[in-house]
C-alpha positions as CSV (number, residue, x, y, z in Angstrom):
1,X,125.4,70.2,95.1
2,X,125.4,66.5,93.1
3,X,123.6,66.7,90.1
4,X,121.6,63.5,89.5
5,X,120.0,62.4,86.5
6,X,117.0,60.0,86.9
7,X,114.3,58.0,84.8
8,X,110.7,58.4,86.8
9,X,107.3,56.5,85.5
10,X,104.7,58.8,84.2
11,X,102.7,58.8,87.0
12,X,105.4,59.3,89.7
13,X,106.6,62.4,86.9
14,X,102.7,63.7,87.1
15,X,102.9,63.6,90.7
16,X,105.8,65.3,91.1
17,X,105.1,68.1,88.7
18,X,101.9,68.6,90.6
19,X,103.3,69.1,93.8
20,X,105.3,72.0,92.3
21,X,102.3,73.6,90.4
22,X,100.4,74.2,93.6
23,X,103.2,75.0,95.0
24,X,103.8,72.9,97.9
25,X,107.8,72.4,96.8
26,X,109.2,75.0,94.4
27,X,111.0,72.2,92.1
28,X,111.0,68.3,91.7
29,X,114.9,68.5,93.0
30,X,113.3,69.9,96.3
31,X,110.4,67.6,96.7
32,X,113.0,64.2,95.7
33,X,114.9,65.8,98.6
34,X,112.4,65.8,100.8
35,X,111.7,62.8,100.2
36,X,114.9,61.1,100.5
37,X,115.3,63.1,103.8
38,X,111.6,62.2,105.1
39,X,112.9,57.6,103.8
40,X,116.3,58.3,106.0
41,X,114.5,60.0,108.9
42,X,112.1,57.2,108.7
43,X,115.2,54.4,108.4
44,X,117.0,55.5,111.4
45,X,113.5,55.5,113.6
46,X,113.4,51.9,112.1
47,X,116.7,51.0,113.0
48,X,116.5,52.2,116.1
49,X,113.5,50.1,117.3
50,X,115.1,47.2,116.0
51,X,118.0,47.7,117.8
52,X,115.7,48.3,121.3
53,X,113.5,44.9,120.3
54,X,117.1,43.0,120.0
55,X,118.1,44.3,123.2
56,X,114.5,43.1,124.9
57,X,115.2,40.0,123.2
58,X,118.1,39.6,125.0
59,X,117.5,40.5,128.1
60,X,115.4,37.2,128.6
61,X,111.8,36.6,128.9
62,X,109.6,36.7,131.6
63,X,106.5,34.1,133.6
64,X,104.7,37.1,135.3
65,X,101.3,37.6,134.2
66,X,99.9,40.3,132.4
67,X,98.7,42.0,135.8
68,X,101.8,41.4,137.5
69,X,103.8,43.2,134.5
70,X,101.3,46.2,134.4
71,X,101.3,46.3,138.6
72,X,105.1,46.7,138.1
73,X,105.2,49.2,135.3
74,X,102.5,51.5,137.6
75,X,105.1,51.1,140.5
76,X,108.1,52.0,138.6
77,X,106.2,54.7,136.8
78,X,105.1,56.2,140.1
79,X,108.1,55.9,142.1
């Protein structure tokens, strides 16, 4: 494992520090990881819904109505 030096604000340290004392993470280097873990998780959910709205994008727009879009996603839904 990387060993990683870093400056935090006091208020990010307290936080930390109290997140080990009760006990939730058993050091600071296990909560940061969680953290960075929980931000990339969160990135590639993001990227992935960007990458579906691009594609929508593409694919055109439509002049049906409101019903006529919901009629069609309850036909395609049921078969």
């Amino acid at each position: 494992m990387i060993r990683q030096s870093i400056s935090l604000t006091e208020p990010n340290n307290d936080w930390l520090k109290s997140r080990v004392e009760d006990k939730e993470y058993s050091s600071k280097s296990e909560l940061v990881n969680d953290l960075i873990r929980q931000a990339r998780k969160q990135q590639a959910e993001i990227d992935l819904i960007r990458l579906k709205l691009e594609k929508a994008e593409k694919s055109g727009f439509t002049t049906a109505t409101k019903s006529e879009i919901l009629e069609l996603s309850k036909s395609l839904l049921n078969g």
